[in-house]
N, C-alpha and C positions, 0 to 999 in steps of 0.2 A: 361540108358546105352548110351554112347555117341560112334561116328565112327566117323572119318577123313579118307576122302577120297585127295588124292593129285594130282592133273590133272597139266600136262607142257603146255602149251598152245601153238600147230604150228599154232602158227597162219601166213593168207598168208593178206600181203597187196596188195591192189590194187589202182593205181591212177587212174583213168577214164578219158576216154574220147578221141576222138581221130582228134578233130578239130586242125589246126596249126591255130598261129597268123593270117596267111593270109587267112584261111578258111572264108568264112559266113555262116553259120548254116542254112539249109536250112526250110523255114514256109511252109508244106502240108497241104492246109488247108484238103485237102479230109480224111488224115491222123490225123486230129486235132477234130473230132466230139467226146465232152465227154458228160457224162450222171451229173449229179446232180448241186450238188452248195457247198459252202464254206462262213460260220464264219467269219470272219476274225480279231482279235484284236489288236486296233495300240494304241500309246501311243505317247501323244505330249503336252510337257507341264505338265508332271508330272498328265496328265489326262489318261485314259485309254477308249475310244470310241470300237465300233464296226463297220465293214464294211461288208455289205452281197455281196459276190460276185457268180457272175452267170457265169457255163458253157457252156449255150445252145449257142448253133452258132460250131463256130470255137474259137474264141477270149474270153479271158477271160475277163471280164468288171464289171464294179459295179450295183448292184440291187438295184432298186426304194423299195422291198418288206421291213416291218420292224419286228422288233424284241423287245423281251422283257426284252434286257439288254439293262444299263442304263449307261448311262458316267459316271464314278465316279473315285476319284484317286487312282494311283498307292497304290495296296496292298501292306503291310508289310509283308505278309506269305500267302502262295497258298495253296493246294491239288488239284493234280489233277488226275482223274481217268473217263478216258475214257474221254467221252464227257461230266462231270460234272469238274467245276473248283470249289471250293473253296475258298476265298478270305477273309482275315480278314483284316479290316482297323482301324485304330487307330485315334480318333479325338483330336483334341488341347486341347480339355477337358479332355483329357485321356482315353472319353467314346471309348466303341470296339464291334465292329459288326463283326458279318461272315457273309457273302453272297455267295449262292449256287445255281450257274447258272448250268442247267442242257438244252445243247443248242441242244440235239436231241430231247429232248421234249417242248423245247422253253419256260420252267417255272422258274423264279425264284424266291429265299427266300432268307430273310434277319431277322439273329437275335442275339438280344440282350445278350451280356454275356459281365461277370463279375459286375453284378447291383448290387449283392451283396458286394462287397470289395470296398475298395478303387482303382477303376484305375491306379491310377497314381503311386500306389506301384505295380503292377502288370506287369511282364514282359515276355510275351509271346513268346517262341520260335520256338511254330513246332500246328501244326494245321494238321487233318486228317477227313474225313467225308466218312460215308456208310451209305445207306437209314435208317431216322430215329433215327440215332445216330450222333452227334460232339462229336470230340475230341480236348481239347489244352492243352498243355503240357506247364506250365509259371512256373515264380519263382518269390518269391516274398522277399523283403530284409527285414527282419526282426530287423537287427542293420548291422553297420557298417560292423561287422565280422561274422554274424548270416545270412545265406539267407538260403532258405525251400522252396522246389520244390515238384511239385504235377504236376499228366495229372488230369485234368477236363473233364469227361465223362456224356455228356447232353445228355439228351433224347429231341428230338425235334418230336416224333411220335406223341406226343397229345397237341392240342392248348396252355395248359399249361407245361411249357419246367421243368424240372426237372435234377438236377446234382447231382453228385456224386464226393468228391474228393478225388485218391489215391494219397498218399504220396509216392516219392522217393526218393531213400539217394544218388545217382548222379544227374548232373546236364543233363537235357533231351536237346539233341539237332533236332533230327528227329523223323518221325513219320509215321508209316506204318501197312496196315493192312491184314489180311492173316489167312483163316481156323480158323474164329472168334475169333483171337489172335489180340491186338494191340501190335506191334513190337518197341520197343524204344530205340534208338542211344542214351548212354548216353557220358557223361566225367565227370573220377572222378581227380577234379579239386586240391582238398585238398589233399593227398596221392600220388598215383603214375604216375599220367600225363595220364592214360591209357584212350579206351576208353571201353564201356561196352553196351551192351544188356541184356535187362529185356524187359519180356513177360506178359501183361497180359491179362487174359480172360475177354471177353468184355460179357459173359453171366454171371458167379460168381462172374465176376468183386474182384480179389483176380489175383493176381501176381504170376507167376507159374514157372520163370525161369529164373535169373539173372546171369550173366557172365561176365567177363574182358574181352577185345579180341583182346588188342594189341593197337600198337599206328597208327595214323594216317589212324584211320576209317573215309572217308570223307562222306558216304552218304549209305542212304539204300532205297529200295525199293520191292514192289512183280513184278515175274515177271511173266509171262503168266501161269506158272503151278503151283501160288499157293505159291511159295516159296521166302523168303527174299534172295534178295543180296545184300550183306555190301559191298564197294568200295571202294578199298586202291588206293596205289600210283602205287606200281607193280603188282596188284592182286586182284581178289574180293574172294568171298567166298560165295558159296551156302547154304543156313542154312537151310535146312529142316523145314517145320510150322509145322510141328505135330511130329515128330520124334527128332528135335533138332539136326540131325548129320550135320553135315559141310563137304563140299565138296569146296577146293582150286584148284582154277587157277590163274599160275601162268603168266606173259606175258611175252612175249619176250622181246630183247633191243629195238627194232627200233619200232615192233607195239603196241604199247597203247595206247589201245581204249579211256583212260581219258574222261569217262563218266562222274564222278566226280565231274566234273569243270560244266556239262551243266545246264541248267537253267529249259528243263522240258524235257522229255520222254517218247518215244508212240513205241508202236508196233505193230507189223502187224501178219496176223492169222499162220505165220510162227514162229513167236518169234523170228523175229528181230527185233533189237533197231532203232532206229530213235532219232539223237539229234545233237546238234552245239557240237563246239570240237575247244578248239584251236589246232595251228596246227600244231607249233614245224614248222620244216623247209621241211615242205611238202607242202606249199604254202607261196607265200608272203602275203596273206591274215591273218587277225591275226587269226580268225575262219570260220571254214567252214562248211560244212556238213557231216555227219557221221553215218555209217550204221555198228553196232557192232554184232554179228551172236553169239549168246551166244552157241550154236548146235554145231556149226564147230569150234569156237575161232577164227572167219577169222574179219578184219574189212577192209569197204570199206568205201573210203575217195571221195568227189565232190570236187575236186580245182575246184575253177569259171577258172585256165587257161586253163582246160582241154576242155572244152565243151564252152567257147564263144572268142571270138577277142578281141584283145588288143581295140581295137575300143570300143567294146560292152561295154567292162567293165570298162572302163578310162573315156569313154566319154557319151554312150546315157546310159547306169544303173547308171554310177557314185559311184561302188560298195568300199564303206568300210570296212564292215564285214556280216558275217550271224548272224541273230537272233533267227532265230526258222526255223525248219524244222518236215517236218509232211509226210506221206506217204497216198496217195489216191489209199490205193487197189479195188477199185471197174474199175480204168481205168488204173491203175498203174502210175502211177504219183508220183512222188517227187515232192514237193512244198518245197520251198527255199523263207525263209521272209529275208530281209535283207535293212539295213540303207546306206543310202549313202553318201558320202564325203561333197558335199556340199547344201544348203539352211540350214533351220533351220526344225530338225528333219523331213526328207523325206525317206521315205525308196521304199521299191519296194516287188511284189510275181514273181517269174519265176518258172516255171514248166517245169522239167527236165523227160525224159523217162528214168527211170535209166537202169542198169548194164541187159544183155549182152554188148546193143548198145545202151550206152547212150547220147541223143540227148535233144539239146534245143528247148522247145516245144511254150512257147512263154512267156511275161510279162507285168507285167500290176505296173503303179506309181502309189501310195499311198501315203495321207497326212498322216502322219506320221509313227511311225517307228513299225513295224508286231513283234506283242507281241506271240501272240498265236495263232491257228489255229481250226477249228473242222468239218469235213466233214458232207456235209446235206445226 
């Protein structure tokens, strides 16, 4: 039995900040003591490095301490969940590795798939990981007019890796997992343009739930209580992981959230969102940062003009766009990664005290441009 619930979304916008041009944002340092440390991931050169940065003091600064990630190049496909990233990279060989940095525990793994097939017929679209299990969702072309899609479900719990492969009749674009269900964004390509969800169980490993659901489903994910949201252009949809009912929101004109478009996605023990956004004409910035309230429907927007000086931002940041943004609920903290106008691939982190009174707390220059983030 299926239920559609339909939700109007009032949603309220808010721009932040309440510094003018001619303000300077003022540094307390006595007001500036934070507890832990941060991750930090830059990318320069098509390389992908790591930076451990320290908050003891006042100042944020780079840490002498190391770690057991490794420079290696830019991923073709992530997962990420929590403080575990997933990364598959693709070699000129065709050979494909996953690597599963898990940076609260400081461990990572790296393995081998598709040693069976031929690589270089293999085309991997969407990759997902939970302890003990990979997923990757590829298609592979069988003739000119002939291509055959499967997700690939490994077992990586015992020394020797073991897979499984289900067959799908659309083509698999995302991948998400939820109340032992793997969840799959497909498009059926051949037919009617639409796109579709299928479910399958990752213990019978058997397919339990396939659907059309319209066009121009751009992304899914779980969200803090267990349940997939699919992300349209005016609307997401809440899908129930055990029950299957859908529950729609729809947006307003003026605020959408355009979650959609970001590159990753984190939340805090309230279940709000956390991600970059372009910005439509709510900055001259081309993206910013953005905090979406799935609870309320409300989204709150950081223009960098709200909260620093034409000075700060033109000249000593040298701010081009935002890359990644993360939230430090242990001091409350926004962290804002972002690349800068001029050198070659420089970016910057500044840390913002967000909404009541959102203030600029300080920042720190980075060789190269802040990929990704993960709280110690």
């Amino acid at each position: 039995m299926k239920t559609y619930n339909l939700i109007y979304a009032a949603m309220v916008l808010f721009v932040l900040g309440c510094s003018k041009s001619s303000d300077v944002p003022e540094r307390n340092p006595e007001e500036s003591t934070f507890e832990g440390g941060y991750t930090l991931l830059v990318s320069k050169n098509n390389v992908l490095k790591n930076l451990l940065l320290s908050t003891e003091g006042h100042e944020l600064t780079l840490s002498a301490d190391s770690s057991t990630f490794e420079d290696q190049g830019l991923p073709e496909l992530t997962f990420e969940d929590g403080q575990v990233l997933s990364m598959l990279h693709k070699k000129s060989d065709c050979a494909m590795t996953v690597t599963v940095q898990d940076f609260e525990a400081d461990v990572i793994q790296t393995y081998t798939v598709f040693g069976d097939l031929n690589a270089c017929d293999v085309t991997a679209n969407a990759i997902a990981y939970e302890p003990g299990k990979l997923f990757i969702a590829y298609e592979v072309k069988v003739t000119s007019k002939v291509t055959d899609y499967y997700v690939r479900i490994i077992d990586v719990s015992e020394p020797e890796m073991s897979h499984v492969d289900a067959s799908i009749s659309l083509r698999p674009l995302q991948l998400a997992i939820a109340n032992n269900r793997l969840f799959i964004l497909t498009s059926d390509d051949e037919v009617t343009g639409e796109n579709g969800i299928s479910v399958f169980d990752t213990q019978t490993r058997a397919f339990l739930y396939e659907e059309l659901i319209g066009f121009d489903a751009h992304r899914i994910f779980r969200n803090p209580n267990g349940n997939i949201i699919i992300g349209y252009d005016q609307l997401h949809t809440t899908l129930n992981s055990d029950t299957m009912s859908k529950t729609y929101t729809n947006y307003g004109e003026t605020a959408i959230p355009n979650f959609i478009a970001s590159k990753t996605i984190h939340f805090d023990s309230a279940g709000k969102m956390y991600y970059e956004m372009p910005t439509g004409s709510f900055s001259s910035y081309p993206i910013i940062s953005a905090i979406y309230d799935f609870m309320t429907n409300t989204l709150t927007l950081y223009a960098f003009e709200n909260f620093l000086t034409e000075a700060q931002r033109n000249f000593e940041f040298d701010i081009e766009k935002t890359t990644m943004v993360r939230y430090d609920e242990k001091n409350n903290l926004l962290l804002i990664g972002y690349k800068k106008v001029s050198g070659s691939e420089q970016g910057g982190v500044m840390r913002i005290k967000p909404a009541p009174e959102p203030k600029f707390v300080d920042n720190l220059d980075v060789d190269g441009v802040p990929y990704s983030l993960y709280i110690k």
